[in-house]
C-alpha positions in Angstrom: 23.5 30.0 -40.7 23.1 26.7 -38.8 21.3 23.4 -38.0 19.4 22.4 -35.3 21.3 21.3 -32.7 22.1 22.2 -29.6 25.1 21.7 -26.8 27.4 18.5 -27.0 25.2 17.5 -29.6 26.9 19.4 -32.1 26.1 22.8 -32.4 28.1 25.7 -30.8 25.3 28.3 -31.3 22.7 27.5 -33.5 18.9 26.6 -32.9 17.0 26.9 -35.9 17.9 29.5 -38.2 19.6 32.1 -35.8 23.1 32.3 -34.4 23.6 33.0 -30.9 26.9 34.1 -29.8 26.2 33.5 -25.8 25.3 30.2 -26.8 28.3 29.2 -29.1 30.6 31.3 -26.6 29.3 28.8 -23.9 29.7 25.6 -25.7 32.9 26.8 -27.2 34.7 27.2 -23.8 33.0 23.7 -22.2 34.5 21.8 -25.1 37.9 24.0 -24.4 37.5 22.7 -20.9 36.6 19.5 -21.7 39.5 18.9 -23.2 42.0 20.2 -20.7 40.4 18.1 -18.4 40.5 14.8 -19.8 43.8 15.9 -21.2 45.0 15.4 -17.7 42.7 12.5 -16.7 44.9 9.9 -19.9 48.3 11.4 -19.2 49.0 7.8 -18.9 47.6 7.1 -22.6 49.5 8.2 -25.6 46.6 6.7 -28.2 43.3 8.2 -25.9 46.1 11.5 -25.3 46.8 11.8 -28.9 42.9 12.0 -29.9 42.5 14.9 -27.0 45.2 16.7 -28.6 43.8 16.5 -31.9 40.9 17.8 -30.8 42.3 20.4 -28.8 44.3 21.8 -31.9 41.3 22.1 -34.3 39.2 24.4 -31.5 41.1 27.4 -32.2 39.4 27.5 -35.1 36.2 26.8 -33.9 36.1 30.1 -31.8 32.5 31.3 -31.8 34.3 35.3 -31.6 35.6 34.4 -35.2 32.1 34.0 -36.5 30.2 37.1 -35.5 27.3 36.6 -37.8 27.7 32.5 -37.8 29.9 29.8 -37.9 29.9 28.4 -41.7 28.0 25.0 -42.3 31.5 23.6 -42.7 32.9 24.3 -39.5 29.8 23.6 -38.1 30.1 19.9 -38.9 33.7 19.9 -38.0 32.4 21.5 -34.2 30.2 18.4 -34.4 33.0 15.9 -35.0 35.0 17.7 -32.5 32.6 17.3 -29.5 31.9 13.5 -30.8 35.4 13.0 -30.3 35.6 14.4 -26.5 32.3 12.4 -25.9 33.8 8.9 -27.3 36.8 9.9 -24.8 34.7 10.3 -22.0 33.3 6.5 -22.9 36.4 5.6 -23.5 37.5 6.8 -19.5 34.4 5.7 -18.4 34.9 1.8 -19.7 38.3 1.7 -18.6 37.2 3.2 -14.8 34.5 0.1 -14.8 37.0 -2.1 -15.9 39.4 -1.3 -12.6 36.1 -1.8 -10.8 35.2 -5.0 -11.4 33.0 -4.6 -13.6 29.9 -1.8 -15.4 28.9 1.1 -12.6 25.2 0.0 -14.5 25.5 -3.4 -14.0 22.1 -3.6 -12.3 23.5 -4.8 -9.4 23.1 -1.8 -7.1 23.2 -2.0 -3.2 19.5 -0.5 -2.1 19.6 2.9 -0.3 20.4 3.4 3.8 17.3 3.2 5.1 15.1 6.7 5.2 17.0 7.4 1.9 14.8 5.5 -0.5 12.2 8.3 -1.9 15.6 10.4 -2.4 16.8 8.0 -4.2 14.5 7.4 -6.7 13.9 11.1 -7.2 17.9 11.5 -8.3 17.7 9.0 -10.8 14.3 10.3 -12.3 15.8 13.6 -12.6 18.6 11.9 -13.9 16.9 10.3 -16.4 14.9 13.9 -17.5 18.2 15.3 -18.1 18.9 12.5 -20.9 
């Protein structure tokens, strides 16, 4: 049936010992537009464009609608690989955006908030930091 694990962490559909198609459908179709989107954010990559591509050619196989009663353990771990690979990408962006920068967006070294903003502020990042 399937692990435990949940979106981008691995698991298209699974939580616990059931399979849920709305859930694998979901996850499915970010990773499918995941991919397409970074696709078009390393045009100017070959080596980051290659591993998108890679990835993008093993979803098909992945489809949730191929798996009505769940996706076998094997293709669950390959699901898992699959969305470790768009999240390495998305580092990979992410590193090379700081780098044309100047330097890491969490560098500490944040400008304080326009005055009246502070108590706003500091609520976006703790909701920030729930969602992690």
């Amino acid at each position: 049936m399937g692990g435990n694990v949940g979106s981008r962490n691995g698991g298209p559909g699974w939580g616990g010992a059931f399979w849920d198609p709305v859930i694998a459908q979901r996850n499915y179709q970010d990773a499918v537009r995941d991919v397409n989107r970074l696709e078009g954010a390393v045009r100017d990559n070959p080596d980051i464009l290659r591993q998108l591509r890679d990835i993008g050619n093993i979803l098909p196989a992945l489809d949730p609608n191929r798996y009505p009663n769940g996706m076998p353990r094997d293709l669950e771990k390959l699901f898992a690989q699959a969305m470790t690979g768009i999240e390495q990408v998305e580092v990979q962006l992410r590193r090379k955006v700081e780098e044309q920068n100047g330097g890491s967006i969490r560098s500490g070294s944040r400008q304080p908030p326009p005055p009246g903003y502070d108590d706003a502020v500091a609520d976006y990042f703790r909701r920030l930091s729930k969602d992690h």
